[in-house]
N, C-alpha and C positions, 0 to 999 in steps of 0.2 A: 500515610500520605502527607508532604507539606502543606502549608498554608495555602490557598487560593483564591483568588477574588469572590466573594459570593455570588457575584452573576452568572460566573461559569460552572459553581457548582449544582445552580439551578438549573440551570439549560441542559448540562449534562444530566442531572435526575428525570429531565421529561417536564420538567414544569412548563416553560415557555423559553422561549426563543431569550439571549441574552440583554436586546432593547427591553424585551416585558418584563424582563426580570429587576434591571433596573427600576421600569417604574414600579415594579412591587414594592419594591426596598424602597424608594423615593415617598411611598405612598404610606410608609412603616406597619406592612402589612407582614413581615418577615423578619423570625428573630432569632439569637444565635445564642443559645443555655439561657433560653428563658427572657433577654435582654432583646429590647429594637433595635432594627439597627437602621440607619436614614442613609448610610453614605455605601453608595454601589461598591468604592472599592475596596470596602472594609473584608479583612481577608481572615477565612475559615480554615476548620482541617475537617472535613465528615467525616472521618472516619475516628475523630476524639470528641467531637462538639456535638451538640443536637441543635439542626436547624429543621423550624416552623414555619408554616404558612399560614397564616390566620389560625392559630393554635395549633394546627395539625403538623405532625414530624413528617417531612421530606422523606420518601425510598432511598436507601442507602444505594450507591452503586454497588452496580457486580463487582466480585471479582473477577480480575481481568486473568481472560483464558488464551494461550497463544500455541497453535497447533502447526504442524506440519504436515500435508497431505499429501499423496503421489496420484493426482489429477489421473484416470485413463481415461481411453477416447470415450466418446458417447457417454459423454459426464458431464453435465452443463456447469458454469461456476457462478452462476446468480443463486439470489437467494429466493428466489419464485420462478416456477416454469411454467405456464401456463398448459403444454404438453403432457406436462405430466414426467419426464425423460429423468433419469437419475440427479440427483444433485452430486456435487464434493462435498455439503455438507453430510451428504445421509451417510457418508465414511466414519461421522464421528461417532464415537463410542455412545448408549444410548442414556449412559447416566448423566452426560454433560447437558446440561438443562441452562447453561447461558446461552444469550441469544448472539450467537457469533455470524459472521459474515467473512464471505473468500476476502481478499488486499488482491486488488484487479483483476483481469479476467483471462482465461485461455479458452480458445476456438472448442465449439464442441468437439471436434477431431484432432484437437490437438491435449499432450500429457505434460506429465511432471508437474513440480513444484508449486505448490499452493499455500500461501498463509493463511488460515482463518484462525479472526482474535474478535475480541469484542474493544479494543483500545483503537478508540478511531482518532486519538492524536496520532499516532505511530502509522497510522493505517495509510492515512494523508502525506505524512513525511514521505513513505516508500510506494507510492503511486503520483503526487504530482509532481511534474516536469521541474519544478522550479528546483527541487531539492538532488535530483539527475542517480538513483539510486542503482545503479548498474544494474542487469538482469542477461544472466546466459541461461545461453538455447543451443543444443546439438541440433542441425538440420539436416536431413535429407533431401538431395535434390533429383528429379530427375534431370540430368544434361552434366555437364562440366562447366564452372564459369572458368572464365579468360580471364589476364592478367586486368582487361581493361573492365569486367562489370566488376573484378574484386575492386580497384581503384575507385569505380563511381559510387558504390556502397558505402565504403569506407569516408568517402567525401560527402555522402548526400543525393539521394534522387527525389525526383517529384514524384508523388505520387496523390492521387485527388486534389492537386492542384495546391499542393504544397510542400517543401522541401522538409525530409527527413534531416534527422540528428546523424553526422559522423558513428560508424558503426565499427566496429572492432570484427574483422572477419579474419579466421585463418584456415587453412582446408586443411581438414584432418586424414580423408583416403580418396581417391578417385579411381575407378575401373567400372568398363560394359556398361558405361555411356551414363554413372550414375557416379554423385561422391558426399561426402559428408563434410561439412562444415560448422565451426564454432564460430558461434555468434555472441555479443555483448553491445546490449541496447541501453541507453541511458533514460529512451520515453517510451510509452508502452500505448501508442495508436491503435485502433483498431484494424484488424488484420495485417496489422504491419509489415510483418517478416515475409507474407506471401505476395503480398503488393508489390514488397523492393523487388524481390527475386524477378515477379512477374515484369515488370518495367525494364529487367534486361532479359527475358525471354526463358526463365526457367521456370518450373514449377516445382515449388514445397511438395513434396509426397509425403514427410512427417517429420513433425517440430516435439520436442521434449525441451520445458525449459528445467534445467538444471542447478541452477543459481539465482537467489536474490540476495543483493547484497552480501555477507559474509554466509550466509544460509546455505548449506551444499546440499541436494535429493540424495546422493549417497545412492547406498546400497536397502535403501527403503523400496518396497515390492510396487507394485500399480495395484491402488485401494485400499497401502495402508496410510495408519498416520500416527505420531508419535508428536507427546508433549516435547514442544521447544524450552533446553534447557536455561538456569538462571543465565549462564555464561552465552549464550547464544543471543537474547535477550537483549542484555546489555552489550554486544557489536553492533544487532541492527539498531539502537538507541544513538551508538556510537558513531556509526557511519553516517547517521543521518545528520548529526551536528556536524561533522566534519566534513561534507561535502556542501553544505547550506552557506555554514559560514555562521551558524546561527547558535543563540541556546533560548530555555525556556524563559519567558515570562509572565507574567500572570495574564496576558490577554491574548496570549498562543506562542508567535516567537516574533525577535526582534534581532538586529544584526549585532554581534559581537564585534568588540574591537580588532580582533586579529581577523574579520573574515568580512568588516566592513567594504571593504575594495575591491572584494572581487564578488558581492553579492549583489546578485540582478538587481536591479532597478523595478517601481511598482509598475511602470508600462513594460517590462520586459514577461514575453510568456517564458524564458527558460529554454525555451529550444532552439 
């Protein structure tokens, strides 16, 4: 792993939040191969250094685990159900013993494409709006839409009192009052997809999402799941810089020169 600011290697370990962390370090209560260190942004590698807490070594982080799941219905995508109802995690094999988490959420009755990883930089890139990380969806509807709801889809509808993202719709079969459509979201609201449809008088009867970013479901069955490979990886790492505008830096990301101009603004939400 490169170098990194100490405060976010501690945050990330579970220690404290990266303000507490600071004043740990400010307090020189925290030290890096045996040395104090005073200045927060003095930069570490964990995974070659040994850093202390008042004599005691810091928990190494995990290794980071990045899976692919094929969501079926009546499969919740939280990491707690009160219910009791299946999880997507409980898909994963029983030797994985990192503590991984779904990358946003599908309706309990709705399937496909799931990422669960324990890498919550990456996790945030491909769920907040600001970074717009494409995601298709096969949908079923009951009805036909008309040229005029593909048109207001594709532009934007209100729905709870707020105007959706331009949506990528193209109709893949229609016949006996029912058709199929490909969808490409770039924000992931909740209920979204059933809301638009609803707002022009159809109903979802079943949604499969099929792609995040460069990630295809393939020919993967409903319940299983299969490690994402290094090359897989390194696209969704890929896409996510090159649709930001961004790269990393030691305090999360900052705007790149080539992707300055057309990257949101701090009052802009992104959508």
């Amino acid at each position: 792993m490169a170098e990194e600011r100490l405060q976010k290697i501690l945050a990330r370990a579970g220690v404290a939040s990266r303000r507490a962390a600071e004043e740990l370090i400010a307090a020189g209560r925290v030290a890096v191969d045996g040395q104090i260190v005073r200045q927060p942004g003095h930069k570490a590698d964990p995974d070659t250094q040994s850093i202390a807490i008042d004599g005691k070594p810091i928990a190494r982080a995990e290794a980071k685990e990045y899976w692919l799941a094929h969501k079926p219905a009546g499969y919740v995508s939280t990491v707690h159900d009160p219910q009791g109802r299946p999880r997507v995690l409980d898909l994963l094999p029983p030797e994985i013993r990192a503590r991984l988490y779904p990358v946003g959420r599908l309706d309990l009755d709705s399937e496909g494409l799931m990422l669960l990883t324990n890498d919550g930089d990456l996790a945030l890139r491909l769920t907040h709006p600001r970074y717009g990380v494409p995601k298709t969806y096969r949908v079923w509807l009951s009805g036909r839409p008309n040229r005029a709801d593909l048109e207001a889809l594709r532009a934007g509808v209100e729905i709870e009192g707020r105007q959706t993202a331009p949506a990528m719709i193209t109709v893949k079969a229609a016949a006996d009052g029912h058709s199929k459509v490909s969808m490409v979201l770039r924000e992931g609201r909740k209920r979204e997809i059933k809301l638009m449809w609803k707002a022009r008088g159809l109903n979802v009867i079943r949604l499969v999402r099929v792609g995040l970013g460069p990630l295809r479901l393939g020919d993967l069955p409903p319940g299983a799941v299969r490690r994402l490979s290094p090359a897989e990886i390194q696209a969704l790492r890929r896409q996510c810089h090159a649709l930001s505008g961004c790269k990393d830096s030691a305090d999360g990301v900052q705007k790149s020169a080539r992707g300055a101009r057309n990257a949101p603004s701090k009052k802009s939400t992104g959508r």
